[in-house]
Residue frames as qw, qx, qy, qz and C-alpha x, y, z in Angstrom:
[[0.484, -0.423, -0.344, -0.684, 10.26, 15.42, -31.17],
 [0.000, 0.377, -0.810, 0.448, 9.08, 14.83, -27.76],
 [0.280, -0.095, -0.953, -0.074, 7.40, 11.78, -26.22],
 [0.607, -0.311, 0.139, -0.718, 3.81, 12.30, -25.31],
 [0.076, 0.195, -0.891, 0.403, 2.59, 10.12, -22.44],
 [0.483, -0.323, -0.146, -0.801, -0.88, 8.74, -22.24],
 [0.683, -0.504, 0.159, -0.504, -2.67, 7.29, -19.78],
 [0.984, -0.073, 0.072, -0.142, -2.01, 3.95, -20.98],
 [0.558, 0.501, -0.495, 0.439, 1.94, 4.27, -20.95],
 [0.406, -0.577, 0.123, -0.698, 1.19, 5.51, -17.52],
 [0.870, -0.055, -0.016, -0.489, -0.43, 2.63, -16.57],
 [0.943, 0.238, -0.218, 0.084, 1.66, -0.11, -18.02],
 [0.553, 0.468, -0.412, 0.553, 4.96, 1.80, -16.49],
 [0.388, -0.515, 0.475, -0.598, 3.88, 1.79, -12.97],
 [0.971, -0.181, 0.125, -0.096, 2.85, -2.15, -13.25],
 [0.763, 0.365, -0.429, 0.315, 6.27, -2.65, -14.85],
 [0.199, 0.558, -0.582, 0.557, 7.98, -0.77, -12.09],
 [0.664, -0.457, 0.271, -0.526, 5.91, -2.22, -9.12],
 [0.992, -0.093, 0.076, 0.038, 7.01, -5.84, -10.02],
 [0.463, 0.685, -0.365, 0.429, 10.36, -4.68, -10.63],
 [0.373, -0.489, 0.497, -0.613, 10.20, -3.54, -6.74],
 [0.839, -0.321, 0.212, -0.385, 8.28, -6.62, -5.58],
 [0.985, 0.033, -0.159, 0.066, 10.98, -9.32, -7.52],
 [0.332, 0.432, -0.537, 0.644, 13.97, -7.36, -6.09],
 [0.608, -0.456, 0.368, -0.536, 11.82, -7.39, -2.35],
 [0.943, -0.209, 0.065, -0.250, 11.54, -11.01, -2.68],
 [0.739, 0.350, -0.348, 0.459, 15.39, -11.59, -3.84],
 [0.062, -0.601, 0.476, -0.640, 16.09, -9.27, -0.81],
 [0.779, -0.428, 0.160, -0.430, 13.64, -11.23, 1.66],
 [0.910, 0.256, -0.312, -0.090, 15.70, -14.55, 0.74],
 [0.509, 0.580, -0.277, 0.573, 18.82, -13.24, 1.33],
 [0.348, -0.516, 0.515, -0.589, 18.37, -11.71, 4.97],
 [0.892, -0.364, 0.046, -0.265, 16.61, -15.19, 5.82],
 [0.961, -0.017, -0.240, 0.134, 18.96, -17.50, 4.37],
 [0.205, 0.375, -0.519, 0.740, 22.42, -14.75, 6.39],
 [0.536, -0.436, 0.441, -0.573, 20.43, -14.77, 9.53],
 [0.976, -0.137, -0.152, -0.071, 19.55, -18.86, 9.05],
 [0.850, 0.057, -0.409, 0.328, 23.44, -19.15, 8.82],
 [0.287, -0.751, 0.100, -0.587, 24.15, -16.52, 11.28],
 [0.739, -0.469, 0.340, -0.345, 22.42, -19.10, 13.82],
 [0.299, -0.401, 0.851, 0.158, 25.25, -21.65, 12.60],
 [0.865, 0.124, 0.485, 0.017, 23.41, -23.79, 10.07],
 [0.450, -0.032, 0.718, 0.530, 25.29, -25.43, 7.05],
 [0.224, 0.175, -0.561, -0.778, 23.98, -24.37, 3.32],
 [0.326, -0.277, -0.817, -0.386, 21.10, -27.06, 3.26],
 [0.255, -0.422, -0.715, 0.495, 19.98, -25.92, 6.48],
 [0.046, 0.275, 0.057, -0.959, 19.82, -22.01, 5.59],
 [0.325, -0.010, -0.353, -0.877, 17.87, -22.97, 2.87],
 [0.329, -0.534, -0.778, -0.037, 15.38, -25.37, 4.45],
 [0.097, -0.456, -0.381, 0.798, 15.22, -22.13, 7.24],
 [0.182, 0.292, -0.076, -0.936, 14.34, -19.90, 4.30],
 [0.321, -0.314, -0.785, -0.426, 11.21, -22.25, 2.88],
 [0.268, -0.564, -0.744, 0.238, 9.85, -22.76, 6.17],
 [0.026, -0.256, 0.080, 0.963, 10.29, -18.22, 6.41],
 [0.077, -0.006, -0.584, -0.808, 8.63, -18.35, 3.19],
 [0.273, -0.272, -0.922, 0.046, 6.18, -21.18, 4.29],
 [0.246, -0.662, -0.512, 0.489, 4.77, -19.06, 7.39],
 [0.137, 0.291, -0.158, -0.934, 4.42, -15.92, 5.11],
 [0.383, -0.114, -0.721, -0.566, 2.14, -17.82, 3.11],
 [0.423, -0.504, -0.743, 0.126, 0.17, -19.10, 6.21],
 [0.197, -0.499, -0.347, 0.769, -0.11, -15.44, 7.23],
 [0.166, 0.201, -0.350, -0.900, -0.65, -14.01, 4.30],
 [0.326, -0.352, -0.796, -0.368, -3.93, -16.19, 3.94],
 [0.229, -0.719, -0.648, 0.106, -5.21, -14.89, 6.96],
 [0.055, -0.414, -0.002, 0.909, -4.10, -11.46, 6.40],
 [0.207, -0.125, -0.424, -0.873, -6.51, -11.83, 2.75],
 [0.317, -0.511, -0.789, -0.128, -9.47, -13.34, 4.37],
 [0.441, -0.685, -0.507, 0.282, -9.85, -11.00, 7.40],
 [0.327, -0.112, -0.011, 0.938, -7.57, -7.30, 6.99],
 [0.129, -0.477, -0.443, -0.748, -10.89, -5.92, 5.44],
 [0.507, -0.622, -0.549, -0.234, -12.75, -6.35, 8.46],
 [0.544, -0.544, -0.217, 0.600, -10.41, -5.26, 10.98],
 [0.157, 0.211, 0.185, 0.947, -9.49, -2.13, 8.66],
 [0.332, -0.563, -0.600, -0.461, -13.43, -1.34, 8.79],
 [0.640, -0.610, -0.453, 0.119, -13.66, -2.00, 12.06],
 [0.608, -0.347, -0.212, 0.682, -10.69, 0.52, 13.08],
 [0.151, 0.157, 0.301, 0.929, -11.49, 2.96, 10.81],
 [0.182, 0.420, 0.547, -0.701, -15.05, 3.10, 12.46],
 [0.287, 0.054, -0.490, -0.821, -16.89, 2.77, 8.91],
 [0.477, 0.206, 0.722, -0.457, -20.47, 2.04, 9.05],
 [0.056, 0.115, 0.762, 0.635, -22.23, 0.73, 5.71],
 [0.410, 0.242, -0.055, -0.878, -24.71, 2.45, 3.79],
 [0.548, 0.308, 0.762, 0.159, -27.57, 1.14, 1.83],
 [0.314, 0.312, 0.507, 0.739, -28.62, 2.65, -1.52],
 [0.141, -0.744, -0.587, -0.287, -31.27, 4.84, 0.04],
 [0.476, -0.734, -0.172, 0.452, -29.27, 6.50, 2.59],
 [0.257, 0.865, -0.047, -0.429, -27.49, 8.26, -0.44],
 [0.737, 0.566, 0.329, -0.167, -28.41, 7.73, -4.03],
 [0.119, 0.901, -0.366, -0.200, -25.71, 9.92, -5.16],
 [0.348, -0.510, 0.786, 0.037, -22.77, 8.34, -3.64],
 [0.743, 0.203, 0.638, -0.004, -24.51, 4.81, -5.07],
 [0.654, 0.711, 0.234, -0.109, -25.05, 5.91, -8.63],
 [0.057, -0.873, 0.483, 0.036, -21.47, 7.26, -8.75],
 [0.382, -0.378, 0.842, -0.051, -19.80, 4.05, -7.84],
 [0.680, 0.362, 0.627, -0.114, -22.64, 1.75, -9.53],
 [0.633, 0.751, -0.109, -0.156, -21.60, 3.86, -12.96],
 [0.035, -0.864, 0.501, 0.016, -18.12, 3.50, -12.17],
 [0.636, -0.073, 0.765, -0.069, -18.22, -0.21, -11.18],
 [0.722, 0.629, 0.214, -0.194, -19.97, -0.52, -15.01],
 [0.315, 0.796, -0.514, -0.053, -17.22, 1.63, -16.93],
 [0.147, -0.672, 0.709, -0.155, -14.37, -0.75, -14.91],
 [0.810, 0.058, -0.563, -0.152, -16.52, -4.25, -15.22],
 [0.254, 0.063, -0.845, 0.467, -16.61, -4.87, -11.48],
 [0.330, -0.481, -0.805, -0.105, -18.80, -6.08, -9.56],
 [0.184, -0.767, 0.049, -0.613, -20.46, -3.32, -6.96],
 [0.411, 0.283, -0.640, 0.585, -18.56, -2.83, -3.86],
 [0.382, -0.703, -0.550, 0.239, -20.06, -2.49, -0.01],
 [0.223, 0.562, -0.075, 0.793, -19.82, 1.23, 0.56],
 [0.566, -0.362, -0.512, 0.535, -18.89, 2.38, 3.96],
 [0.057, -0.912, 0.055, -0.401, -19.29, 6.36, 5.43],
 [0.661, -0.363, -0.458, 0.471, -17.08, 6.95, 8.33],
 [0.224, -0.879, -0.420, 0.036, -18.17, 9.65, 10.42],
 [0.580, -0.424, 0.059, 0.693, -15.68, 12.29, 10.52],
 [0.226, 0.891, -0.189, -0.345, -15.55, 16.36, 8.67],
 [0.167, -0.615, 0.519, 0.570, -11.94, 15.41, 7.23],
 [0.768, 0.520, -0.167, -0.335, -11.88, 14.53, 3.39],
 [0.206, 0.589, -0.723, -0.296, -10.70, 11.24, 2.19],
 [0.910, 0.130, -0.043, -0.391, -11.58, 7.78, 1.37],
 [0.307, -0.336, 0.871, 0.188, -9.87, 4.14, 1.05],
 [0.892, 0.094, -0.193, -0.397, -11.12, 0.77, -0.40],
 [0.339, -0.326, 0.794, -0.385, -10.57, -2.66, 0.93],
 [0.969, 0.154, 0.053, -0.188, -11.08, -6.57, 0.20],
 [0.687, -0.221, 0.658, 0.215, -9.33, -9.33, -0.92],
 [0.236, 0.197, 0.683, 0.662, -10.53, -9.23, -4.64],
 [0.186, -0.031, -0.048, -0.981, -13.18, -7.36, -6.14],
 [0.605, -0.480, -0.593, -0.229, -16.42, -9.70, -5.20],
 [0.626, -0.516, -0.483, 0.330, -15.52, -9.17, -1.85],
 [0.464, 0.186, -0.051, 0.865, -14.57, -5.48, -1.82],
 [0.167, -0.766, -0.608, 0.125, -15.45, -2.31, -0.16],
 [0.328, 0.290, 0.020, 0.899, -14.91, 1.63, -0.06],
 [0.270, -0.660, -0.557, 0.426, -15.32, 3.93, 2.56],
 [0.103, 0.630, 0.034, 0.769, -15.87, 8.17, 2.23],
 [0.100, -0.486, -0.573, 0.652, -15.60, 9.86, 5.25],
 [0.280, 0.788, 0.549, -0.015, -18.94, 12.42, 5.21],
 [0.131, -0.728, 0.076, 0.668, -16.48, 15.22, 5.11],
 [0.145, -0.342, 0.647, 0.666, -15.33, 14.31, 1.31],
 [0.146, 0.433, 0.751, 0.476, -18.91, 13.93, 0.07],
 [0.043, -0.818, -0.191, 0.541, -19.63, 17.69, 2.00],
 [0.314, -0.688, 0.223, 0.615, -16.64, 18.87, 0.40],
 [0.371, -0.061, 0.772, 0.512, -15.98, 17.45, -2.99],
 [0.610, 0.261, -0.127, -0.738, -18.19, 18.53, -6.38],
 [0.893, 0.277, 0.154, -0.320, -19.89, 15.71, -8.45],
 [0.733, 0.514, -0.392, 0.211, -16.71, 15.21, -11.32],
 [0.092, 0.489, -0.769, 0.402, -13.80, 15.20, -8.04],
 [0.563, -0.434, 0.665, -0.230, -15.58, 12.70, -5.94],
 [0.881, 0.452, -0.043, -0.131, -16.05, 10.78, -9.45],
 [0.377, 0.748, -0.483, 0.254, -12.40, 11.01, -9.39],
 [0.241, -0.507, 0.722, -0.404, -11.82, 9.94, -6.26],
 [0.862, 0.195, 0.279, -0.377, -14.30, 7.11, -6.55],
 [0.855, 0.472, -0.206, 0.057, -12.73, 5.69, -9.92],
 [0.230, 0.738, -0.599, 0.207, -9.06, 5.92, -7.68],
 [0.428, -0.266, 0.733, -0.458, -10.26, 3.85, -5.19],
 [0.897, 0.325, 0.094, -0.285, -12.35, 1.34, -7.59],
 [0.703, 0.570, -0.425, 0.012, -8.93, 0.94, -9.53],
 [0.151, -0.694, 0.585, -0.391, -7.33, -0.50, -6.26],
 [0.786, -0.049, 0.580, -0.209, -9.61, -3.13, -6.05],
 [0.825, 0.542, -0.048, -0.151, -9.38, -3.83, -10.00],
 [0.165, 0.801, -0.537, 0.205, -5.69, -3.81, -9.12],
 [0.872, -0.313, -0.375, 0.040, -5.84, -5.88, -6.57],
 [0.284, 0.605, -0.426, 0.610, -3.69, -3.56, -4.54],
 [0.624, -0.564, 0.318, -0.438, -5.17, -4.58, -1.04],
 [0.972, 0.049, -0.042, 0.228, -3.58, -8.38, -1.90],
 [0.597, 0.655, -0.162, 0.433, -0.36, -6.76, -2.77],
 [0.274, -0.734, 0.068, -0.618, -0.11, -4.64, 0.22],
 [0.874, -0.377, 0.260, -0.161, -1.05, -7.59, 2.45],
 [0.955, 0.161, 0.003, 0.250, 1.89, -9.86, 0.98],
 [0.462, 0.468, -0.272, 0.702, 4.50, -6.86, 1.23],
 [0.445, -0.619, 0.438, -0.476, 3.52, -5.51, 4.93],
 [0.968, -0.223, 0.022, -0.111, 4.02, -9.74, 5.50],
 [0.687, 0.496, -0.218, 0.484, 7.51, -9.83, 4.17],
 [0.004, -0.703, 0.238, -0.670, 8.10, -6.70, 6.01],
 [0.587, -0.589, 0.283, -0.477, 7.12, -8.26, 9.46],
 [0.961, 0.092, -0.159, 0.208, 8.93, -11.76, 8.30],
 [0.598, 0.452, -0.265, 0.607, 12.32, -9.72, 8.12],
 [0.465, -0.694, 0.041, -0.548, 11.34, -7.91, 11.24],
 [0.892, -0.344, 0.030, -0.293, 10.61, -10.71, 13.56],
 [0.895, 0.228, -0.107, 0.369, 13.76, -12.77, 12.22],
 [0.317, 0.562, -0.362, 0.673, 16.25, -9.64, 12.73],
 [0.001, 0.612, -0.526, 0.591, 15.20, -9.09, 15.82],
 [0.951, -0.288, 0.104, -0.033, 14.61, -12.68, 17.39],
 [0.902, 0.115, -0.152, 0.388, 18.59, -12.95, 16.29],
 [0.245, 0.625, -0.317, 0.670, 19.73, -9.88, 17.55],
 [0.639, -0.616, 0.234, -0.397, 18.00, -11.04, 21.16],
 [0.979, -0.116, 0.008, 0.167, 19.77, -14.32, 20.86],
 [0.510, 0.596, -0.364, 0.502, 22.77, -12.73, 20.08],
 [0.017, -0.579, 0.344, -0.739, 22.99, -10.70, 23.29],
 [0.531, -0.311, 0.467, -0.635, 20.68, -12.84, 25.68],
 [0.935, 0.030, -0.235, -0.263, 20.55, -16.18, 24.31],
 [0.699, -0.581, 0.416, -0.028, 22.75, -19.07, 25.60],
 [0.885, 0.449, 0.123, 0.014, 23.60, -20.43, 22.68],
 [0.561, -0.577, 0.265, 0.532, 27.40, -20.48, 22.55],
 [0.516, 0.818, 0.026, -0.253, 28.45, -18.03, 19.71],
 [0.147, -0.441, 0.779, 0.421, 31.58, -19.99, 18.70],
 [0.412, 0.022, 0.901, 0.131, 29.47, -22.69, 17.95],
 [0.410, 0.697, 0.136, -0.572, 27.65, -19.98, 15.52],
 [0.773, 0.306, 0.468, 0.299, 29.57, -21.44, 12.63],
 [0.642, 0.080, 0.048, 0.761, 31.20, -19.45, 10.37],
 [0.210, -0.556, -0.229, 0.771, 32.22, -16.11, 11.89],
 [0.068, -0.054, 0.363, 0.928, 31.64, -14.31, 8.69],
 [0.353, -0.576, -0.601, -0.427, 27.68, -14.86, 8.70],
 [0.358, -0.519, -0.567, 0.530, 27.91, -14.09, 12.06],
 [0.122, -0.340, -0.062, 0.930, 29.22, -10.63, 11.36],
 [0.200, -0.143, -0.542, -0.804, 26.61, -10.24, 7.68],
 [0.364, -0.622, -0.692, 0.040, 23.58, -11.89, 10.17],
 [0.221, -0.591, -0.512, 0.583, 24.00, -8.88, 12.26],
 [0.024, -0.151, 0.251, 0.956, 24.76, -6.09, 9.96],
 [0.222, -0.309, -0.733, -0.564, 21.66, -7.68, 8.04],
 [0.364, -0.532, -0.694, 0.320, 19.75, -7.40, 11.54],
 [0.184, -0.575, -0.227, 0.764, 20.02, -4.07, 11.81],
 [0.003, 0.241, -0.347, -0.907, 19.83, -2.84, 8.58],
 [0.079, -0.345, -0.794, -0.495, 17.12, -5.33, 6.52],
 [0.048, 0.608, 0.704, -0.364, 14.41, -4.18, 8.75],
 [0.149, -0.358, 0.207, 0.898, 15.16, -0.50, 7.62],
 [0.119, 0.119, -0.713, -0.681, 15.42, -1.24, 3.40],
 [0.044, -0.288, -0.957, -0.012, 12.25, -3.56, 4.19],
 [0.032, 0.692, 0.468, -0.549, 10.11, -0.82, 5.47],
 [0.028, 0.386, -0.436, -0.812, 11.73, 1.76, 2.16],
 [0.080, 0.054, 0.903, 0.418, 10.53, -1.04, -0.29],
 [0.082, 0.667, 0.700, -0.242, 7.18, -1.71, 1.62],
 [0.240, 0.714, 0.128, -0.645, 6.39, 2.90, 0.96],
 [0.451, -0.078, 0.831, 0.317, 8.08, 2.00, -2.36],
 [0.065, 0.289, 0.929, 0.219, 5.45, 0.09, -3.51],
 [0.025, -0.744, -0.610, 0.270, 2.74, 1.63, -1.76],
 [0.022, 0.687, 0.040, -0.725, 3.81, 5.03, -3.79],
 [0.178, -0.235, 0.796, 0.528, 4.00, 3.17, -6.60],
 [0.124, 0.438, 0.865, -0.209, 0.63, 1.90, -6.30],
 [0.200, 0.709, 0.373, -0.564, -0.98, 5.30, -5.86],
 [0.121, 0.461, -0.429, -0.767, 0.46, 6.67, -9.20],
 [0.050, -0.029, 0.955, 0.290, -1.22, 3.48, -10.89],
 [0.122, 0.640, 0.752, -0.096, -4.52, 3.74, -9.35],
 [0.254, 0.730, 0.242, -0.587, -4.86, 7.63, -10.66],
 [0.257, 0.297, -0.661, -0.640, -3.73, 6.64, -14.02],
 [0.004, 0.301, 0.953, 0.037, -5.86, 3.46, -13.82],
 [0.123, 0.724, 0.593, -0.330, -9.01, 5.91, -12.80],
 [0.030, 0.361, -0.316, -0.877, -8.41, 8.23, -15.64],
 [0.029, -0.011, -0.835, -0.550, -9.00, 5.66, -17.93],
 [0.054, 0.415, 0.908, -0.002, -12.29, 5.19, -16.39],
 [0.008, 0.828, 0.370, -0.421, -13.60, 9.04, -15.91],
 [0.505, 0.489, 0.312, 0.639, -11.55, 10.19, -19.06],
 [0.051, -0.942, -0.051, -0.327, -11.27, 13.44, -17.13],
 [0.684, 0.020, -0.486, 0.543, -8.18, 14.13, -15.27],
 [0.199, -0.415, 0.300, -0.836, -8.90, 17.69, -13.59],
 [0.617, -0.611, -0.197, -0.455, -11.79, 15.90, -11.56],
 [0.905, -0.237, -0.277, 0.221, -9.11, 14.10, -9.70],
 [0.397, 0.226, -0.167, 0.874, -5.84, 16.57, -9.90],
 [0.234, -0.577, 0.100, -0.776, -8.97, 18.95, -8.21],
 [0.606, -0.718, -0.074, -0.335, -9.83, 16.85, -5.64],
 [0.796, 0.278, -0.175, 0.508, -6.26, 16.23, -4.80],
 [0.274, 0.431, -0.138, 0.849, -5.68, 19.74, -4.36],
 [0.536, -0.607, -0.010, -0.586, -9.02, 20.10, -1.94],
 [0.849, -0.475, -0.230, 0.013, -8.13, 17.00, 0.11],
 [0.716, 0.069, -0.294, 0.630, -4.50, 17.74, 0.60],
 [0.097, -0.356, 0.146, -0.918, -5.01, 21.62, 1.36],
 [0.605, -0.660, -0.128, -0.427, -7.60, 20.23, 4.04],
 [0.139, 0.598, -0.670, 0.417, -5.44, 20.72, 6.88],
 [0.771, -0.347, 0.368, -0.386, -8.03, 18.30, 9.76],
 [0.017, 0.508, -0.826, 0.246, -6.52, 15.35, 10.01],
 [0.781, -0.266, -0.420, -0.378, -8.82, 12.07, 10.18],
 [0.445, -0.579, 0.519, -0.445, -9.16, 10.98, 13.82],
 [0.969, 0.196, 0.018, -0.148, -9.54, 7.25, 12.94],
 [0.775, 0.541, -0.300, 0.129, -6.66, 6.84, 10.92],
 [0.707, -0.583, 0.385, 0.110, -3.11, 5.30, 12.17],
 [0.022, -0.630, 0.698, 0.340, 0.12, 4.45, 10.86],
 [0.407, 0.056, 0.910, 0.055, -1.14, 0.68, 9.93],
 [0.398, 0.621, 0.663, 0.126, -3.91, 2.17, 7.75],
 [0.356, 0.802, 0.248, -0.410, -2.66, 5.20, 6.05],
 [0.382, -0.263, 0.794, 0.392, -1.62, 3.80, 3.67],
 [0.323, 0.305, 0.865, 0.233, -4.72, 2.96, 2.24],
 [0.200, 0.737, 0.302, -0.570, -6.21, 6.56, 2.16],
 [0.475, 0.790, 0.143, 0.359, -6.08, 8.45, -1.41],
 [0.246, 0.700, -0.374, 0.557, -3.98, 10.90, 0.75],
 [0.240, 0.253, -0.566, 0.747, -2.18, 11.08, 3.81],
 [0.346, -0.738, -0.430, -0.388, -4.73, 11.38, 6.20],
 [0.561, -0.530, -0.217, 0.597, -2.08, 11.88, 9.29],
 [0.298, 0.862, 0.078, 0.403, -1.97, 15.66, 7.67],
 [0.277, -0.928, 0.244, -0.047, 1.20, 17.44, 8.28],
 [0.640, -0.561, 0.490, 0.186, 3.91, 14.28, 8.03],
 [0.939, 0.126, 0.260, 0.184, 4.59, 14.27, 5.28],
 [0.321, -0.767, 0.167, 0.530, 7.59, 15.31, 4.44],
 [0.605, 0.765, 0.041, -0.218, 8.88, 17.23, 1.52],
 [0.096, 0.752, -0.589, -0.280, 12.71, 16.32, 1.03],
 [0.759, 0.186, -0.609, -0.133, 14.14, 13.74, -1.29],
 [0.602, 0.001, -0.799, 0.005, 15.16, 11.44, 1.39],
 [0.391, -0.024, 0.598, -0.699, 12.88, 12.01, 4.28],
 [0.632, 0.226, -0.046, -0.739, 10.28, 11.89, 1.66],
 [0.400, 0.271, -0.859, -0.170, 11.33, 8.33, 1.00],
 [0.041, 0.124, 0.786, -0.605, 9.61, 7.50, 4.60],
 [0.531, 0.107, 0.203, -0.816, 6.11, 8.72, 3.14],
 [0.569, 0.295, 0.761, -0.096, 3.28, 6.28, 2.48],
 [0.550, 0.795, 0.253, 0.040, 2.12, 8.58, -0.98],
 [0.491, 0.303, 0.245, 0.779, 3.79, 10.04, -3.44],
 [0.065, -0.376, -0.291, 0.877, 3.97, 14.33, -2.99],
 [0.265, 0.738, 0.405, -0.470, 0.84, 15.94, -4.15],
 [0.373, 0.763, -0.233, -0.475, 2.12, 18.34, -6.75],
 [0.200, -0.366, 0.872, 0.255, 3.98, 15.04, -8.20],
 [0.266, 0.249, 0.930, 0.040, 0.61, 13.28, -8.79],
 [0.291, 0.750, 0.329, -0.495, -1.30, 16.28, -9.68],
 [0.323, 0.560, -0.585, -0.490, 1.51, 17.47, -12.83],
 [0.170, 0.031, 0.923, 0.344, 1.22, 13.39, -13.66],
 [0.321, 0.665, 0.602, -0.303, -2.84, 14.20, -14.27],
 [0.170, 0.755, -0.220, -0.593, -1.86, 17.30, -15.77],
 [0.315, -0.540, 0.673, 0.395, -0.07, 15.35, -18.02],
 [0.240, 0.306, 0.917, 0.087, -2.68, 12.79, -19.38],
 [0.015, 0.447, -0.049, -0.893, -4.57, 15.90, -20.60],
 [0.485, 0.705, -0.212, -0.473, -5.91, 15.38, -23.64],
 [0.030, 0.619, -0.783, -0.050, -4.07, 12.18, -23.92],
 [0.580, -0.106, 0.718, -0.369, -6.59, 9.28, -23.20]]
């Protein structure tokens, strides 16, 4: 007989697999510090005092990446906040949605611009916000921007803007490290006999060249992981999958392109908003920030009748 999938399998098997991803990222992050620590010639107690202090200064970034990424997102993304009068709709939407989900009501942002799609943004959900550009409350009926609304609510309930922030930190830890040791390699003075043993030498570089890569894979990863979570996560709340799987199909099939948006923040859209990159084979498609369209639309499909 065969295994029906509802929401809440859904659900539970995208948090399993996201921390799956995040405790193999952080065994990976370890690893490149403590081959690049010995790389630069320290001893075993050294690599690993290098890879605390690593750790250390992710943590002292990652606090001011949760206090302050909301505002600079906002701020780049050219959203301007609404109040409840400027439109009721949009409010009454979210304010039901916020109910269903037992969060608190977000700031809600417009950002000026025809193309269709939306984010959300904060640290936690007292402090959270969600933007529509005006195109995707032109475009969108009542049940799809409900959809879209409850995908972008379940991000904050997720906490997926923390998450995010703590893996793009990693990512720029392993960065910064590879390629402060590949400059020393080639332009530092440091005499590379006294690099200690030659065999980190050779795994410090390979790791240079390569961790940055895998680091970046992990980082989309996640962040495709993510999305599948938050449109099972907003089923649960709108018990309707078509409103979502339809606006899916309207925002992706709008070819415009959001003029705002940038590689640093589209990530956070519901879709792609750089329209056009994303690509459809298996291992380009590894490079995308979402998961492909007709992937997330048959998982909707799927939940059917299933909540």
């Amino acid at each position: 007989m065969a295994t029906v999938n509802t929401a809440w399998d859904h659900v539970s098997g995208n948090i399993f697999k996201t921390w799956v991803i995040m405790f193999l990222f952080s065994l990976f992050t370890v690893a490149v510090v403590y081959i690049i620590a010995r790389g630069f010639g320290y001893g075993e107690v050294g690599g690993l005092g290098i890879v605390g202090f690593a750790l250390i200064m992710a943590g002292i970034m990652n606090f001011v990446s949760y206090f302050w990424s909301d505002k600079i997102v906002l701020g780049v993304s050219g959203a301007k906040p609404i109040k409840k009068e400027d439109n009721p709709e949009v409010y009454r939407i979210v304010e039901n949605l916020c109910i269903a989900a037992g969060l608190p009501l977000p700031k809600i942002y417009i950002i000026d611009d025809t193309a269709t799609n939306a984010f959300a943004t904060g640290r936690d959900p007292k402090h959270a916000a969600i933007a529509f550009t005006k195109g995707i409350l032109q475009k969108l009926n009542k049940q799809e921007l409900e959809g879209v609304t409850a995908h972008e609510l379940s991000h904050v309930g997720n906490r997926d803007t923390l998450l995010m922030a703590v893996v793009s930190v990693l990512v720029g830890t392993i960065a910064l490290l590879a390629d402060f040791f590949l400059r020393s390699m080639f332009y530092g003075g440091r005499d590379r006999e006294g690099r200690g043993n030659q065999l980190f030498v050779i795994l410090a570089i390979v790791a240079a060249i390569l961790a940055p890569i895998v680091a970046t894979l992990i980082q989309l990863a996640v962040s495709r992981r993510r999305e599948f979570l938050a449109d099972a996560s907003g089923v649960l709340l709108t018990r309707y999958p078509q409103g979502l799987a339809s606006a899916l199909q309207k925002i992706s099939g709008d070819r415009e392109p959001l003029e705002v948006a940038n590689r640093g923040t589209a990530h956070l859209y519901i879709v792609n908003p750089l329209k056009g990159q994303d690509a459809k084979q298996w291992l380009a498609g590894l490079f995308n920030t979402h998961p492909p369209i007709e992937m997330r639309i048959k998982a909707l499909r799927e939940m059917e009748g299933k909540i």
